[in-house]
C-alpha positions, 0 to 999 in steps of 0.5 A: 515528472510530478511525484507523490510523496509519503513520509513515514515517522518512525515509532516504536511500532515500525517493527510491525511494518517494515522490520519483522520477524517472518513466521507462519502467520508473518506478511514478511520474507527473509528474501526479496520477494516479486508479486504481480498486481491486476488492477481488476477483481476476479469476481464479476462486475465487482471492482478491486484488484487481484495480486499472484506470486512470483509461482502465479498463484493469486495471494490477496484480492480486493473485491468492491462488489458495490461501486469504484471508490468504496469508503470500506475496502478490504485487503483479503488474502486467497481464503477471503481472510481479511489482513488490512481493512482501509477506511476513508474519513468522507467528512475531510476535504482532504482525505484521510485514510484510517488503515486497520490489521486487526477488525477488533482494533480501535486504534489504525494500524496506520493513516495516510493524510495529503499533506497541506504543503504542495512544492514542485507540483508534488503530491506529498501524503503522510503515513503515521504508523501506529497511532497511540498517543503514548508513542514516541515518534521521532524525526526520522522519515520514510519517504514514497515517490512517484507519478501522480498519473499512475501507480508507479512508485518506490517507498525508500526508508530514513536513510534513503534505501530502497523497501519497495518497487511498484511499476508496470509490468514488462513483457519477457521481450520487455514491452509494457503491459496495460496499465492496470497490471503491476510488478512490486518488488518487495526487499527482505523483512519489510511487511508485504500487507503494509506495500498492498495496502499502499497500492490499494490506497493509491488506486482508490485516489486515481479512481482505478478501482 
């Protein structure tokens, strides 16, 4: 099975994706947390995708009231408070995606770039976080892995544990819904916006939304 490969570099800005301290404002939990993802929007003729908690109720929504594949997308929560604004650079042949948590900011929270390297028919993408030029960024690597034929994957950290699970969602009898409905798995203090924003990334490449 071809896989999509995205390596993240440790900086001394991590602590704000994958190791954060949950408070009321805070995308991260102390506990390993479920979330089901629709791959529509609920706003009509409007394109984007819809994400409940383990209780039902709907959390973050991307509404692309205009057309699939916007260059501007917005990562909302319930209220329509954006959390993540996600930009794609037009002018590069291989996409590059600018990925913003604050709508003052100039610098990206995080980009996501396709890797010029292919091997085994892999997908490789590489997610630098935190992009000021005065940070330190090691060699230790976070990796994501899964299908280039739909959006199931899993982000693993450095040394190779599990931060979060995107597959398709399962019946209670254990039959496979469409394929635009999602389950995600999140494990504790890893940053919730941060998975969202990767899903959301990955279904504006696969053209679902």
């Amino acid at each position: 099975m071809a896989k999509v490969h995205l390596c993240i570099p440790s900086s001394c800005s991590m602590a704000k994706v994958h190791l954060c301290i949950p408070s009321s404002s805070s995308s991260c939990s102390t506990q390993r947390e479920t979330y089901t993802i629709w791959m529509k929007s609920l706003v009509l003729n409007s394109n984007g995708y819809t994400v409940y908690d383990s209780n039902g109720e709907v959390v973050f929504r991307i509404d692309n009231y205009d057309s699939k594949c916007r260059s501007e997308v917005y990562l909302m929560d319930l209220r329509g408070n954006i959390v993540c604004t996600i930009l794609r650079k037009k002018l590069l042949r291989f996409g590059l995606w600018d990925c913003y948590n604050d709508k003052d900011s100039r610098i990206p929270w995080f980009k996501v770039g396709k890797a010029f390297g292919f091997f085994n028919n892999d997908y490789i993408y590489d997610i630098l976080v935190g992009t000021n030029e005065a940070q330190s960024i090691s060699s230790s690597n976070h990796r994501m892995e899964g299908s280039i034929d739909n959006l199931e994957f899993k982000i693993f950290d450095g040394e190779g544990r599990i931060m979060a699970v995107v597959q398709r969602k399962l019946s209670s009898s254990g039959v496979a819904l469409g394929e635009d409905v999602l389950f995600v798995t999140i494990e504790p203090h890893i940053d919730h916006i941060f998975v969202m924003s990767l899903v959301a990334i990955l279904g504006l490449i696969r053209r679902k939304m």
